[in-house]
BASETOR-86566 format. One record per residue: residue number from 0; residue in three letters; chain; x, y, z of N, C-alpha, C in turn. Coordinates in nm, 3 decimals, m for minus. Layout:
{r NUM; "ALA"; "A"; {X; Y; Z}; {X; Y; Z}; {X; Y; Z}},
...
This chain:
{r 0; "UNK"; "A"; {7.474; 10.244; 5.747}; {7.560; 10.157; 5.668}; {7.699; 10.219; 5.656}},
{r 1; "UNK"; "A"; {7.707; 10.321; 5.619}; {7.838; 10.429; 5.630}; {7.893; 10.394; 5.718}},
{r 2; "UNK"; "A"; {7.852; 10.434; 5.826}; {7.900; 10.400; 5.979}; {8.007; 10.297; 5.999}},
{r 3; "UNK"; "A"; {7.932; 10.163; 5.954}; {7.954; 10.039; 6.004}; {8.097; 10.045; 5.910}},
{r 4; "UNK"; "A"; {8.074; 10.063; 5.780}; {8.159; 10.120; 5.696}; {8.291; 10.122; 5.742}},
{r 5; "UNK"; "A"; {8.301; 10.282; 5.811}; {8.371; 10.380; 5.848}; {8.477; 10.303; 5.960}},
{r 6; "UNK"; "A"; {8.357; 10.236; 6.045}; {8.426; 10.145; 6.163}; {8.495; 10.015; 6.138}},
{r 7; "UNK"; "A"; {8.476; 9.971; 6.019}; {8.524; 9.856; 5.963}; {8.688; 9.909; 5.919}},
{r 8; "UNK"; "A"; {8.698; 10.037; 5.850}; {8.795; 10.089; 5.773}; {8.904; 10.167; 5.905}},
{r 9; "UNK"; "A"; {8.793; 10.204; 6.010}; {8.923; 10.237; 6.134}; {8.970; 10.092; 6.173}},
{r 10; "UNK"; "A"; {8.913; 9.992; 6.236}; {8.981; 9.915; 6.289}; {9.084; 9.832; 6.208}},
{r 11; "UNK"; "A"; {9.090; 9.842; 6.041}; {9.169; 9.801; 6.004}; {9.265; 9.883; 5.990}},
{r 12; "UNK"; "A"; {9.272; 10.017; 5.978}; {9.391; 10.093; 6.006}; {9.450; 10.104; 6.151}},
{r 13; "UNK"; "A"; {9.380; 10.063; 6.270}; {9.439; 10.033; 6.375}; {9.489; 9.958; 6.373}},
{r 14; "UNK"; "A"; {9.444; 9.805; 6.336}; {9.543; 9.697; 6.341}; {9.656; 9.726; 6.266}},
{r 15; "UNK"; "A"; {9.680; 9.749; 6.143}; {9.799; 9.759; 6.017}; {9.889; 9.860; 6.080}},
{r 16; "UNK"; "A"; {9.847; 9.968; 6.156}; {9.928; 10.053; 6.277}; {9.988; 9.959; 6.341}},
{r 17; "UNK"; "A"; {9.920; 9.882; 6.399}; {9.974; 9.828; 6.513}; {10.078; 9.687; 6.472}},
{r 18; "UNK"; "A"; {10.078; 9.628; 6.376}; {10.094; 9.560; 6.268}; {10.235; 9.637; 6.252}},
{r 19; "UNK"; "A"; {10.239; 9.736; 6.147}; {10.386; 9.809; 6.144}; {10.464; 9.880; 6.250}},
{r 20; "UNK"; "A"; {10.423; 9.877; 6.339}; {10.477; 9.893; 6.466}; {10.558; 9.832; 6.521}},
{r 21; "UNK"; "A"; {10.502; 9.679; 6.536}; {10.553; 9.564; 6.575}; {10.647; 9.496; 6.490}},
{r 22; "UNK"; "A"; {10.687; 9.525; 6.318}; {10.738; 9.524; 6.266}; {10.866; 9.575; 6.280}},
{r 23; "UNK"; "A"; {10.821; 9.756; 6.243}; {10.938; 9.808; 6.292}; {11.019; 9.777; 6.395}},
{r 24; "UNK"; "A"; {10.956; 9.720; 6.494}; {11.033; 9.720; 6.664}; {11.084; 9.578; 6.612}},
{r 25; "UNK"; "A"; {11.086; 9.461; 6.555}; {11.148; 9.395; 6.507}; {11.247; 9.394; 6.393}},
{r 26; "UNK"; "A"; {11.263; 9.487; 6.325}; {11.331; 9.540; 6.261}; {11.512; 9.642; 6.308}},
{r 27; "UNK"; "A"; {11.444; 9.690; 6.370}; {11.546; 9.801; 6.447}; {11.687; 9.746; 6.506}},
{r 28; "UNK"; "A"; {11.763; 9.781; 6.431}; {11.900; 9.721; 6.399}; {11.906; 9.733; 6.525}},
{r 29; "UNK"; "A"; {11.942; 9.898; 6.560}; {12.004; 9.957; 6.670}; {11.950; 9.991; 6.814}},
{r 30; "UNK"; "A"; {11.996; 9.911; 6.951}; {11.913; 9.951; 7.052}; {11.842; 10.039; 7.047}},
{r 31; "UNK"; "A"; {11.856; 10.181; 7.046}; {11.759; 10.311; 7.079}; {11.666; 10.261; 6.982}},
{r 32; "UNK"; "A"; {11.644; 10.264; 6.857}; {11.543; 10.309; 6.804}; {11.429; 10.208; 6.824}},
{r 33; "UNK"; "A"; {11.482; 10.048; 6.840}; {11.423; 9.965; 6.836}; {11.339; 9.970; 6.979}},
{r 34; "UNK"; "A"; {11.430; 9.990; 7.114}; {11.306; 10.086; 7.240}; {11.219; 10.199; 7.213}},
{r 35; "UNK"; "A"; {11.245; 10.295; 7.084}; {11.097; 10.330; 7.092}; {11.062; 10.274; 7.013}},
{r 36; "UNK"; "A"; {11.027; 10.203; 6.965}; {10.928; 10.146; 6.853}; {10.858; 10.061; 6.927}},
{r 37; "UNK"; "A"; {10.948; 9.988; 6.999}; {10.845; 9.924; 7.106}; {10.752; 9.984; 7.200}},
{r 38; "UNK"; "A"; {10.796; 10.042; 7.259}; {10.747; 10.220; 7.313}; {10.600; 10.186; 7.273}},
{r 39; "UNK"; "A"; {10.630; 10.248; 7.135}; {10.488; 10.294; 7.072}; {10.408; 10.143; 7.036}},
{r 40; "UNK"; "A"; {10.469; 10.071; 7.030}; {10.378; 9.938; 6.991}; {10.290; 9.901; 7.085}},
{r 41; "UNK"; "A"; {10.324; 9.916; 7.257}; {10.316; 9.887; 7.356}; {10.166; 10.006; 7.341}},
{r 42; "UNK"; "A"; {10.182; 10.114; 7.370}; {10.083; 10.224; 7.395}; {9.972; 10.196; 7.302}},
{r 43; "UNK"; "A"; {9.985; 10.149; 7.169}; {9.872; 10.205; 7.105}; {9.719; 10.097; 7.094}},
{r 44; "UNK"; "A"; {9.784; 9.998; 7.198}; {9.612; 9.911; 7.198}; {9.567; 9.965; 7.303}},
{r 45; "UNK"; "A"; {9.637; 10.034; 7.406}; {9.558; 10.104; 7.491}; {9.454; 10.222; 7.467}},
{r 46; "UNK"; "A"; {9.554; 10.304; 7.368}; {9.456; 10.440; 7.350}; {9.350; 10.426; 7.244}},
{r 47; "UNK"; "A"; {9.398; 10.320; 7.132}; {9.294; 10.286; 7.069}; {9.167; 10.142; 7.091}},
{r 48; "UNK"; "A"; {9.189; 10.086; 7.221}; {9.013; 10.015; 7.266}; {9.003; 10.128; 7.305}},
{r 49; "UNK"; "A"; {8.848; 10.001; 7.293}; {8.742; 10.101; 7.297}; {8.709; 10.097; 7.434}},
{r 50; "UNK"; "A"; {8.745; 10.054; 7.546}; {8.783; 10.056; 7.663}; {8.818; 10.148; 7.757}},
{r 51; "UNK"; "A"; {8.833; 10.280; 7.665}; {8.820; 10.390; 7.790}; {8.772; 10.388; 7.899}},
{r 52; "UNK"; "A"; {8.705; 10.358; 7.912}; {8.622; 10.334; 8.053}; {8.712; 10.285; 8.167}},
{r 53; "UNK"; "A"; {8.797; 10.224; 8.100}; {8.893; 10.206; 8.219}; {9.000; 10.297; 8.260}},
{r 54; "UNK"; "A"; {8.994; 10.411; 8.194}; {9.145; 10.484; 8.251}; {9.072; 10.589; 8.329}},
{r 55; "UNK"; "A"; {9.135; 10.631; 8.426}; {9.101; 10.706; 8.544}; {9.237; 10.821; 8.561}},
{r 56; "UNK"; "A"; {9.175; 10.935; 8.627}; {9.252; 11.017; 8.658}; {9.299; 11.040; 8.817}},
{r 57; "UNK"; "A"; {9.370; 11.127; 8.865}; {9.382; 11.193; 8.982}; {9.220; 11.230; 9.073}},
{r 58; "UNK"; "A"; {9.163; 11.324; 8.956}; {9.041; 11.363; 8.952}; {8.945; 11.285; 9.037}},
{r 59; "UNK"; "A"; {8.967; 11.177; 8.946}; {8.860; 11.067; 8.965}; {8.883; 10.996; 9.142}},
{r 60; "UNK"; "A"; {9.012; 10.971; 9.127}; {9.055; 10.878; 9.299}; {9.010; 11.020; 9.401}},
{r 61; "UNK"; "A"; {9.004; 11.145; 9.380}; {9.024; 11.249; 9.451}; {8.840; 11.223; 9.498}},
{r 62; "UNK"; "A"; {8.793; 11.209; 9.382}; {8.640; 11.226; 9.389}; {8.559; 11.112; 9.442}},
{r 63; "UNK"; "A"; {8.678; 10.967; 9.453}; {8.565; 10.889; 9.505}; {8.625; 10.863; 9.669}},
{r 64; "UNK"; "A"; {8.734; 10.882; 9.644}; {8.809; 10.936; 9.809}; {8.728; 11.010; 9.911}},
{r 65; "UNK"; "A"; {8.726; 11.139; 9.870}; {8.607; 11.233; 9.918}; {8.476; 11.183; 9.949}},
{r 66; "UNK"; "A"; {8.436; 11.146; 9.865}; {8.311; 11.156; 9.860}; {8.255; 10.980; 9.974}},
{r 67; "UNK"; "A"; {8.363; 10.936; 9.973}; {8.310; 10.788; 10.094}; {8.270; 10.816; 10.184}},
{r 68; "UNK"; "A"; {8.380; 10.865; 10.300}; {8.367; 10.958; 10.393}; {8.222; 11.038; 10.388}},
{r 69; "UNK"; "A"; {8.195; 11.148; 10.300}; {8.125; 11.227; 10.243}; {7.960; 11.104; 10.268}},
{r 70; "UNK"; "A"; {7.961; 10.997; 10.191}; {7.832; 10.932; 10.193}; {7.850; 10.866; 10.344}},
{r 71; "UNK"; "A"; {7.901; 10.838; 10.333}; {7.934; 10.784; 10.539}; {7.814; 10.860; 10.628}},
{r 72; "UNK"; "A"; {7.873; 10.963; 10.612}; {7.848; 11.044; 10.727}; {7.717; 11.070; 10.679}},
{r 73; "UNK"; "A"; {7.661; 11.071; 10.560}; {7.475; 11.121; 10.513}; {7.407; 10.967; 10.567}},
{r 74; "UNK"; "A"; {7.488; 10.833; 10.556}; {7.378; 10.736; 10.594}; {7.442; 10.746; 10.766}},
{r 75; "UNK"; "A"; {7.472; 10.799; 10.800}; {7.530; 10.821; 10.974}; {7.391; 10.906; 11.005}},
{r 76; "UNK"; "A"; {7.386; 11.003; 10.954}; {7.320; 11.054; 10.964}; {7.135; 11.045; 10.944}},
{r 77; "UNK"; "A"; {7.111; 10.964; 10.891}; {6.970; 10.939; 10.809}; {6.949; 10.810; 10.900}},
{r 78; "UNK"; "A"; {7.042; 10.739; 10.930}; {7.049; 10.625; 11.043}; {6.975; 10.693; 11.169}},
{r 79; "UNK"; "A"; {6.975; 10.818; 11.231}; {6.934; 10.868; 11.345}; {6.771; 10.886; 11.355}},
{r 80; "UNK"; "A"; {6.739; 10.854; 11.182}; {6.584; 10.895; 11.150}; {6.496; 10.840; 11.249}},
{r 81; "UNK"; "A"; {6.482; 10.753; 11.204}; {6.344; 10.639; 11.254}; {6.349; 10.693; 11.370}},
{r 82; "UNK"; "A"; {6.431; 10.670; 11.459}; {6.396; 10.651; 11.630}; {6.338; 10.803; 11.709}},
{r 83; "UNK"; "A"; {6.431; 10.931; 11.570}; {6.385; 11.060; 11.668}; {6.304; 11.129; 11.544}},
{r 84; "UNK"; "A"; {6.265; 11.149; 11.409}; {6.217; 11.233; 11.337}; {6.051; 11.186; 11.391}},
{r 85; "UNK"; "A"; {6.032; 11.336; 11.364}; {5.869; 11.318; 11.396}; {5.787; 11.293; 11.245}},
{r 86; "UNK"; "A"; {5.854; 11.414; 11.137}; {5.784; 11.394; 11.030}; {5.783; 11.249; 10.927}},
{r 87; "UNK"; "A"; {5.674; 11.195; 10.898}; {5.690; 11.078; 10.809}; {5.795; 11.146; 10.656}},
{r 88; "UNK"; "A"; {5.728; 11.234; 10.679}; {5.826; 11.281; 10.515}; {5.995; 11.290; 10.535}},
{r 89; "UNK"; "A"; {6.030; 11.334; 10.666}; {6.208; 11.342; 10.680}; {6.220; 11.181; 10.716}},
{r 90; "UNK"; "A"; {6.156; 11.074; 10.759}; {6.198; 10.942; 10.774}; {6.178; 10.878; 10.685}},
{r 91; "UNK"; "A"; {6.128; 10.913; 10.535}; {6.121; 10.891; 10.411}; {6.249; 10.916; 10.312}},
{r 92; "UNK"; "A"; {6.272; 11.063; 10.349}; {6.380; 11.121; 10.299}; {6.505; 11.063; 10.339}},
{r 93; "UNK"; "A"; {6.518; 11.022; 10.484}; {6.660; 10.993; 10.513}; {6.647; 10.874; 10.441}},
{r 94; "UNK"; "A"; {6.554; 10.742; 10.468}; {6.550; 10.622; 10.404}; {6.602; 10.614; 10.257}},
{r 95; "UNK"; "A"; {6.545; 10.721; 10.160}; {6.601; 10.739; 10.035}; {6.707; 10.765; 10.048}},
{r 96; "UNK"; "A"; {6.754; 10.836; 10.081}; {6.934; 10.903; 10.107}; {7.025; 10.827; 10.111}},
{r 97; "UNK"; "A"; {7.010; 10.670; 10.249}; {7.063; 10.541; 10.246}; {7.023; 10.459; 10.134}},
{r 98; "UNK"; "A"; {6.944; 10.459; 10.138}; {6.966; 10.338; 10.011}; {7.002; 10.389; 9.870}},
{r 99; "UNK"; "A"; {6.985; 10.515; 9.827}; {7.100; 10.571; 9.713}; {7.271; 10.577; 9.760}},
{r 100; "UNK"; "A"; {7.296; 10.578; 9.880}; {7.473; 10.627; 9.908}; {7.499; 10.521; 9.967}},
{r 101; "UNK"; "A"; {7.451; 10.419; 10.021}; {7.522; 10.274; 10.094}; {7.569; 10.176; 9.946}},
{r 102; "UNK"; "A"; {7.457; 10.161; 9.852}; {7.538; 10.084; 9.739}; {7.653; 10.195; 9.679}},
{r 103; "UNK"; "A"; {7.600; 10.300; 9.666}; {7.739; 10.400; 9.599}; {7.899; 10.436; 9.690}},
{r 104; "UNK"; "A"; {7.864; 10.372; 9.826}; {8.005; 10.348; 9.865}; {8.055; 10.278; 9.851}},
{r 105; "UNK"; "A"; {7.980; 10.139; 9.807}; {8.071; 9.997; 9.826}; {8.118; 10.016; 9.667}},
{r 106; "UNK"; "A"; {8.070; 10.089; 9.523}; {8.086; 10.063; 9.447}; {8.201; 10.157; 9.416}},
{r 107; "UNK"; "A"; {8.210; 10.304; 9.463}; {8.354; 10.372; 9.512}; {8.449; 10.271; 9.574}},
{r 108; "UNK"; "A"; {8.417; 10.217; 9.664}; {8.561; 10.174; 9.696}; {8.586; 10.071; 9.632}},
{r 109; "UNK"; "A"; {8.511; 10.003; 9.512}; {8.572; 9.873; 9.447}; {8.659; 9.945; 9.320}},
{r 110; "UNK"; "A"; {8.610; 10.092; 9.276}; {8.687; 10.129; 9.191}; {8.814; 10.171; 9.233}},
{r 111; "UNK"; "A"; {8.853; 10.249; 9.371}; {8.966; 10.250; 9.483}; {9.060; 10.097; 9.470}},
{r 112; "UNK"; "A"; {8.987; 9.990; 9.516}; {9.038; 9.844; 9.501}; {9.119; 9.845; 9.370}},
{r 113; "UNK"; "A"; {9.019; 9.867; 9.265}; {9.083; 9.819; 9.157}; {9.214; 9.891; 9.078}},
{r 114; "UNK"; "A"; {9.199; 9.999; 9.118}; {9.279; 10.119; 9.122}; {9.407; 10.118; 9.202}},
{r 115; "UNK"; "A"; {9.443; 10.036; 9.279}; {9.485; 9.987; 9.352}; {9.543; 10.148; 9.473}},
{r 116; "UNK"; "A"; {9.484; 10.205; 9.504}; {9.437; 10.292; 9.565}; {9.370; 10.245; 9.733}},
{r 117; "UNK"; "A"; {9.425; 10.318; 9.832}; {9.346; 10.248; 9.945}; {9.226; 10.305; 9.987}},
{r 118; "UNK"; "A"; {9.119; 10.259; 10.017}; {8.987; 10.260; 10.075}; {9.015; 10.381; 10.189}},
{r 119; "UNK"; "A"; {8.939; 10.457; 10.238}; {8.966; 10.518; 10.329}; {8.870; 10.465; 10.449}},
{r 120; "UNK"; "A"; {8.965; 10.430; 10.571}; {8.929; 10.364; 10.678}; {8.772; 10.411; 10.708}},
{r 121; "UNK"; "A"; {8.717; 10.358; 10.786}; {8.571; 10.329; 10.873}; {8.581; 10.440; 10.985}},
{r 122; "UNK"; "A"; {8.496; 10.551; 10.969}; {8.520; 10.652; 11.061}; {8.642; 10.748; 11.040}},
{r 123; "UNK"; "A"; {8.780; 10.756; 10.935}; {8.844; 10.854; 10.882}; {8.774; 10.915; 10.853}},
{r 124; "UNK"; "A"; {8.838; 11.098; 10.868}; {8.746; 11.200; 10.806}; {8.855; 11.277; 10.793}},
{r 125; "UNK"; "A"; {8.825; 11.331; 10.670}; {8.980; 11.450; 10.655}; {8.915; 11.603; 10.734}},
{r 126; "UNK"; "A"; {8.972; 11.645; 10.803}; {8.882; 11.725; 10.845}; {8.888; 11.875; 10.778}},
{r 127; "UNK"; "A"; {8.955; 11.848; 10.658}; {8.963; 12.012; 10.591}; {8.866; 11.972; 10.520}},
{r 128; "UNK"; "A"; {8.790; 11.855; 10.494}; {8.657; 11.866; 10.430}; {8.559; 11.963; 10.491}},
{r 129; "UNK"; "A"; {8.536; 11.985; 10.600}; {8.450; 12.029; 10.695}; {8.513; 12.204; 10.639}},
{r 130; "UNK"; "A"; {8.280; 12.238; 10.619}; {8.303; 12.349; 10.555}; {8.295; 12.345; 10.392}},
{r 131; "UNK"; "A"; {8.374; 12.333; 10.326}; {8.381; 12.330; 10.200}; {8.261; 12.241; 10.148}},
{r 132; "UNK"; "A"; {8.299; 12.110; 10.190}; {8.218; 12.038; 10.132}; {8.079; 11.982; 10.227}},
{r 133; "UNK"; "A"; {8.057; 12.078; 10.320}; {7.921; 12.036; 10.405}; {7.948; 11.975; 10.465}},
{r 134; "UNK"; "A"; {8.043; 11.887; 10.533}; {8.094; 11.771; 10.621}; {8.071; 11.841; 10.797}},
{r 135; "UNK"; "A"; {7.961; 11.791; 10.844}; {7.919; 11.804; 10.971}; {8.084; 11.759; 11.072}},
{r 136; "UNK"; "A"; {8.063; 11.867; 11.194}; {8.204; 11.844; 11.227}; {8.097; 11.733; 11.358}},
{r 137; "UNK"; "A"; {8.193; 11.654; 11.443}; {8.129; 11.598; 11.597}; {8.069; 11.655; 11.659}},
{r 138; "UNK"; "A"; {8.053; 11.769; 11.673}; {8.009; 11.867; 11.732}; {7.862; 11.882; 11.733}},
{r 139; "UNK"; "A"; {7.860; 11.926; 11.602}; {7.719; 11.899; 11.493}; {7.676; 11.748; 11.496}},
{r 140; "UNK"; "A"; {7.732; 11.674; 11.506}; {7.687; 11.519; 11.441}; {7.599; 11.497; 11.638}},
{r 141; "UNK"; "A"; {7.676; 11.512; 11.768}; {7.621; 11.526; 11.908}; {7.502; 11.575; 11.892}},
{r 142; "UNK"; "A"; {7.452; 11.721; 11.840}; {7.370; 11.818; 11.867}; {7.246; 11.753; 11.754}},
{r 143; "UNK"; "A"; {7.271; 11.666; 11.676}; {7.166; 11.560; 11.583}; {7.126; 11.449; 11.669}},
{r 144; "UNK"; "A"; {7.226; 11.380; 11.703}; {7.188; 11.262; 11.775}; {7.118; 11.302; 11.881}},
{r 145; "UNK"; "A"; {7.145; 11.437; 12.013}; {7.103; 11.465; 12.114}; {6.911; 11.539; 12.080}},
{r 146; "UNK"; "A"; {6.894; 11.536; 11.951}; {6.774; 11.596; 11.922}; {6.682; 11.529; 11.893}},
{r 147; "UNK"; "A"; {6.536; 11.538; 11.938}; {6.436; 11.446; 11.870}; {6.312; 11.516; 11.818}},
{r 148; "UNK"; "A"; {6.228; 11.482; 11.792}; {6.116; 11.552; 11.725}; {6.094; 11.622; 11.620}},
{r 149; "UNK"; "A"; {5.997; 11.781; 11.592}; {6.050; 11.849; 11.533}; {6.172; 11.903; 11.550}},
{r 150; "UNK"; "A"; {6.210; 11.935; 11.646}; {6.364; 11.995; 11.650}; {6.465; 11.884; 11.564}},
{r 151; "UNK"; "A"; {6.449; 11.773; 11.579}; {6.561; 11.701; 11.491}; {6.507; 11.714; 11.361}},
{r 152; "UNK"; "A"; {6.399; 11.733; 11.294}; {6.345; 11.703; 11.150}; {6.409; 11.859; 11.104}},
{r 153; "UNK"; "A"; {6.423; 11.953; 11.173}; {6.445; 12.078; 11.131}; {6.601; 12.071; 11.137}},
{r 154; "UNK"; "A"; {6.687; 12.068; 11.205}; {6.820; 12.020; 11.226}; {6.863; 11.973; 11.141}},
{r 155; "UNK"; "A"; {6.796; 11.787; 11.146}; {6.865; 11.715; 11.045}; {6.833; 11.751; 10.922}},
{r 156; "UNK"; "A"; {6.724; 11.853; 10.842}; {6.721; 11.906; 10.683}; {6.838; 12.034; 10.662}},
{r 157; "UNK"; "A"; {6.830; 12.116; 10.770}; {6.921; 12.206; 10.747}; {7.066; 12.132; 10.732}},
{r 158; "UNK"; "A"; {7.103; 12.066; 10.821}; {7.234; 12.022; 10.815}; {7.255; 11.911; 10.712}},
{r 159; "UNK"; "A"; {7.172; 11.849; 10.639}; {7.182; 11.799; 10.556}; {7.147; 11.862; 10.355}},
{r 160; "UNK"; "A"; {7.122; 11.992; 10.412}; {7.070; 12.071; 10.278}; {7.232; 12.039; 10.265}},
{r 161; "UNK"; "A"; {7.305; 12.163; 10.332}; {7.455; 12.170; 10.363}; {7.524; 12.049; 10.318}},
{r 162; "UNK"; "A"; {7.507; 11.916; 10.395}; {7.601; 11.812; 10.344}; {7.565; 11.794; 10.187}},
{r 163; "UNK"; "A"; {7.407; 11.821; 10.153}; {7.400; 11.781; 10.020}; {7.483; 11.855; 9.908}},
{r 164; "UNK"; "A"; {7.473; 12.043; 9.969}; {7.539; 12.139; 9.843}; {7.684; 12.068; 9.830}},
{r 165; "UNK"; "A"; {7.748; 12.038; 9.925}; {7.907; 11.986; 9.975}; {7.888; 11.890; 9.837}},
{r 166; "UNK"; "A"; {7.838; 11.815; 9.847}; {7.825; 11.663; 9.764}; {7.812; 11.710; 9.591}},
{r 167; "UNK"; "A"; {7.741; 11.850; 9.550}; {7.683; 11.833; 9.469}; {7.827; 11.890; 9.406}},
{r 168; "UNK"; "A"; {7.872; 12.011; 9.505}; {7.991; 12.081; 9.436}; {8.104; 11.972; 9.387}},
{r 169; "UNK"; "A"; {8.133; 11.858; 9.501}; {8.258; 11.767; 9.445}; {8.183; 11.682; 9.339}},
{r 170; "UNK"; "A"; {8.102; 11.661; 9.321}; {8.057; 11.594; 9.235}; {8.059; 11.650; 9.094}},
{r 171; "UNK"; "A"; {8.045; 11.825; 9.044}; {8.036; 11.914; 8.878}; {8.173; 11.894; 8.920}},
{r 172; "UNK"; "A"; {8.241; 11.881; 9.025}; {8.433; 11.897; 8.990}; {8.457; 11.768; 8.892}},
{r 173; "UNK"; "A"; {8.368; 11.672; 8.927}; {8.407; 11.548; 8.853}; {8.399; 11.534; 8.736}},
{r 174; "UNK"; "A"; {8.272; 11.585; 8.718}; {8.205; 11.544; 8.588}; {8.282; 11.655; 8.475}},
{r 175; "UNK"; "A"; {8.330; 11.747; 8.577}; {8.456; 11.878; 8.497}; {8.561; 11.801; 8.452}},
{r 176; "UNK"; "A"; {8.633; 11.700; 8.574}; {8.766; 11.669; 8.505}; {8.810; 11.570; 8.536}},
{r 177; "UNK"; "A"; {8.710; 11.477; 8.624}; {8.702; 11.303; 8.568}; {8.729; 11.276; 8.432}},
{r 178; "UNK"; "A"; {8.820; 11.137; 8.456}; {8.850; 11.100; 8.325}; {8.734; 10.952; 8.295}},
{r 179; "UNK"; "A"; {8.712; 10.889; 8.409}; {8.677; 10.753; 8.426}; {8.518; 10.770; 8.376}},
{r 180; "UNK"; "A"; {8.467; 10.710; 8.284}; {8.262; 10.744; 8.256}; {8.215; 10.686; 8.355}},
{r 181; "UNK"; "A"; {8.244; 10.543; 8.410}; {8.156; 10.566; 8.553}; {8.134; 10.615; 8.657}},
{r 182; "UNK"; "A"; {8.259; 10.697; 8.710}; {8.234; 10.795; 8.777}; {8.158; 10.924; 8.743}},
{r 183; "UNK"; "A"; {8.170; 10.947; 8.624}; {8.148; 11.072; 8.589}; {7.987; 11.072; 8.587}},
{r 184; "UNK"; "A"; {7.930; 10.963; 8.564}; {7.820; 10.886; 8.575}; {7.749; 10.908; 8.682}},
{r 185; "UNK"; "A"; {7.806; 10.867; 8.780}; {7.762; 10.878; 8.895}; {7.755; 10.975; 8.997}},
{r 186; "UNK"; "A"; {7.799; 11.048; 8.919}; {7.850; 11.211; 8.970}; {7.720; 11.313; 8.935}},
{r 187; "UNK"; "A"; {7.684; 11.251; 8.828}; {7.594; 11.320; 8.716}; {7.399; 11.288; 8.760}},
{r 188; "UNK"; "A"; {7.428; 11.180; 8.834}; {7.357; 11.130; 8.932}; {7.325; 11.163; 9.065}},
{r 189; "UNK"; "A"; {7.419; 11.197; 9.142}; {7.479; 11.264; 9.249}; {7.395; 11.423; 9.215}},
{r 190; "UNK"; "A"; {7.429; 11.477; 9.134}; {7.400; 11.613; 9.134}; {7.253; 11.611; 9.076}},
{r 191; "UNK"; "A"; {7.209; 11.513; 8.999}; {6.971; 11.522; 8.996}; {6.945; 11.468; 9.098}},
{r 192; "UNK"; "A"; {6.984; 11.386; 9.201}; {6.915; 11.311; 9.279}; {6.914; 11.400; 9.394}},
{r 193; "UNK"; "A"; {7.044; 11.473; 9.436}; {7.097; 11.570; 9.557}; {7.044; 11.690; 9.504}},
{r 194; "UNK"; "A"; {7.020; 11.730; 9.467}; {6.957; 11.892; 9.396}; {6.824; 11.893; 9.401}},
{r 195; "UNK"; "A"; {6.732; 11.777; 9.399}; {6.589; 11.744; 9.399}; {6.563; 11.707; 9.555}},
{r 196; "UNK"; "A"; {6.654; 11.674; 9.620}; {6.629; 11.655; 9.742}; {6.637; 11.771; 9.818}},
{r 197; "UNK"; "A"; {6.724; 11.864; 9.804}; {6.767; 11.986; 9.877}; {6.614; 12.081; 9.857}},
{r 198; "UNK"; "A"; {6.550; 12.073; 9.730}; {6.486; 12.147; 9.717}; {6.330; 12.099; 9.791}},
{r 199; "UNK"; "A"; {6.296; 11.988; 9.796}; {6.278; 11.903; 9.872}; {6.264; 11.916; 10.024}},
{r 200; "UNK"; "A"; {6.387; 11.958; 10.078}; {6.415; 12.006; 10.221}; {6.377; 12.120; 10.235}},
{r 201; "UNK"; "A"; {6.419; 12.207; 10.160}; {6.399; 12.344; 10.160}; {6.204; 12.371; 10.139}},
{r 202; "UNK"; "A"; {6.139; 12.328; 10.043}; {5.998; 12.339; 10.064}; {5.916; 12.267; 10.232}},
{r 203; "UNK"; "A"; {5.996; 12.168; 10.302}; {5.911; 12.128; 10.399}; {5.983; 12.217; 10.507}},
{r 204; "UNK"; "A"; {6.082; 12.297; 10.548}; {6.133; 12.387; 10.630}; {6.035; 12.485; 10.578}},
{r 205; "UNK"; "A"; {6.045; 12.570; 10.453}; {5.941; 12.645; 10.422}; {5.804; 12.609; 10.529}},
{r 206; "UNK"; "A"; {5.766; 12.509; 10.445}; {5.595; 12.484; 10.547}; {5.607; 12.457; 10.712}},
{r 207; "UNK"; "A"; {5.732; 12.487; 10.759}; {5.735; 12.441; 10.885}; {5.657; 12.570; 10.980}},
């Protein structure tokens, strides 16, 4: 009851803020003062909805930038399953892999869209990703496709433990200094779903 209270008694001091604000800026004899008053009249329904959710940082475009590319190349990769993995368990695994990162690209790049931020092209790859963030270079991506059997089930876990650590690291950068909650969300996601899988990989290499 407090609560509801409490929230009743902010939003009326937000409005009556916002209220004498708009006042003042109607008031203001003199150009200058009357531009900031507007200034501030202008800013403060932003910072006060409850709408956060919509403001985004550098952080955030950096992290879903990255990370397209980044899921690209894991359903590029998990795509090679079916036809050459021998084990049912790695043609399980890749299957999960796609269908967690194919909806999470289209839903990155609608926040890119909206952001008005551009999508990064179909097959772009920054290539200083490679390394840092696990990003298989062509090289590597040949020596997957050219493999079948066990040799590819062993290949494609190792090289995908790798793309996963890549994923998990840009992903705590986010959830560090993302501003946006659905990303940060999904980041937070990114790192139980990719961390359970690696370990995952790592026990069936074990039994290999």
């Amino acid at each position: 009851m407090n609560s509801k209270r409490s929230l009743v008694r902010r939003t009326a001091a937000v409005a009556a803020a916002g209220v004498a604000a708009l006042v003042l800026a109607a008031c203001g004899g003199d150009g200058g003062s009357s531009a900031g008053h507007e200034g501030h009249a202008a800013k403060s329904p932003s910072t006060s909805a409850p709408a956060a959710q919509g403001q985004h940082n550098a952080d955030d475009v950096a992290f879903a930038k990255g990370m397209i590319p980044h899921h690209r190349q894991a359903v590029e990769m998990a795509d090679l399953a079916p036809s050459r993995a021998e084990s049912a368990e790695v043609k399980k695994l890749a299957e999960d892999i796609r269908k967690a990162q194919d909806p999470e690209i289209r839903t990155m790049s609608g926040w890119l869209a909206s952001w008005g931020e551009e999508v990064p092209a179909e097959g772009a790859m920054d290539h200083s990703m490679h390394g840092t963030s696990g990003m298989m270079t062509a090289e590597e991506m040949d020596q997957l496709k050219n493999a079948s059997g066990k040799a590819f089930d062993t290949a494609f876990m190792e090289m995908m433990i790798k793309h996963h650590e890549g994923a998990v690291t840009m992903a705590k950068t986010e959830q560090a200094d993302g501003a946006y909650e659905p990303a940060r969300t999904m980041a937070g996601e990114i790192v139980t779903s990719q961390t359970a899988e690696i370990a995952q990989m790592n026990k069936l290499l074990g039994a290999n």
